[in-house]
Structure formats: C-alpha cells, structure tokens
N, C-alpha and C positions, 0 to 999 in steps of 0.2 A: 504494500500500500504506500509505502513511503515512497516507490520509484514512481508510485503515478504522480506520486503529486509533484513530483519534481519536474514529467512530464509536462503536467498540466502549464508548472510555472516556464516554465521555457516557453510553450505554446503560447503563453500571456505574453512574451517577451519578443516574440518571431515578428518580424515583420512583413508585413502583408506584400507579398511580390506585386499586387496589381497597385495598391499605393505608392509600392515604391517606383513601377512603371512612370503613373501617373506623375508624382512631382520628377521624376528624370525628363520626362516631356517636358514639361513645364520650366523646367532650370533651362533645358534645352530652347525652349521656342523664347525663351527673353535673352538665351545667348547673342542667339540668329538677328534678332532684332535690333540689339545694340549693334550687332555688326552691320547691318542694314542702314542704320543710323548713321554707325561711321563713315560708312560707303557713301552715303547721300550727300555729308558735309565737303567730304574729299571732293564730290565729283564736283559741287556747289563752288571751293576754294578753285579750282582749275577753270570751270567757268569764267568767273570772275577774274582769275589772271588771263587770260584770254579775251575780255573783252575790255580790262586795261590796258593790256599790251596792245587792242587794234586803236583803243583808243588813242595811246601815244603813238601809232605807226599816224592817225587820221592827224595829229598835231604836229608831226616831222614836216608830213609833207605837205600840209599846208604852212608851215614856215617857210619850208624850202622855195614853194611857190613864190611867197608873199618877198622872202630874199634877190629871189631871181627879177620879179618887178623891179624891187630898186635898184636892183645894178644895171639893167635897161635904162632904167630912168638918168642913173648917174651917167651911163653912155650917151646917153643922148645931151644930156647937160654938159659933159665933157667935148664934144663934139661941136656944141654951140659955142663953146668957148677959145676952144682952138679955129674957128673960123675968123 
C-alpha cells in the first residue's frame, strides 16, 4: 500500500504532456513573432535609408544642376567683359 501511494504522489506530480505541448506552442508562437517584429523594423530601417539616400542623390543633382547654371552664367558675364 505504501508503493501506491507513492505512485499516486508522483502521478500528482507528472506533468500533463498535452499542457506541456500547449504552452511549448505558445512560448513558440511569441518566439516567431518577436522575430517577425524584428524582421518588420529591419526591413522599415532599410527602407528608410533608401529613400534618404535617393533623397540626397535628388539634392546632388539638383545642386549640381543649379552649379552648372552659374558657371554659364559666369561665362557668359566673363565673355561680356573681355569684349
């Protein structure tokens, strides 16, 4: 009689394989998610430097444009002067 009880108390003690399925899913599916998360901000950062960077290519070359005007301008001004 003493072995069953010892039984019994173990049995009180086992843990339930389909709970312990259950939160193994569960620890699982907010692993996944956090890492979905991360993925999202990452792809978010790369966006964003990406349309920084066309931003500064649309600032070059409209400098560059806006530079090339005045040195036309300066040729032309230089040109009137050596006449």
């Amino acid at each position: 009689m003493g072995t069953s009880k010892q039984c019994n108390n173990h049995s009180n003690c086992k843990i339930d394989p389909v709970q312990l399925t259950v939160w193994g899913a569960f620890i699982t599916t907010i692993g996944d998610f956090l890492g979905f998360i991360a993925a999202l901000i990452t792809a978010q950062e790369q966006c964003n430097e990406k349309n920084h960077n066309s931003c500064g290519k649309n600032y070059v070359q409209a400098r560059i444009t806006q530079l090339e005007d005045e040195i036309e301008q300066l040729k032309k001004e230089m040109e009137q002067y050596n006449e």
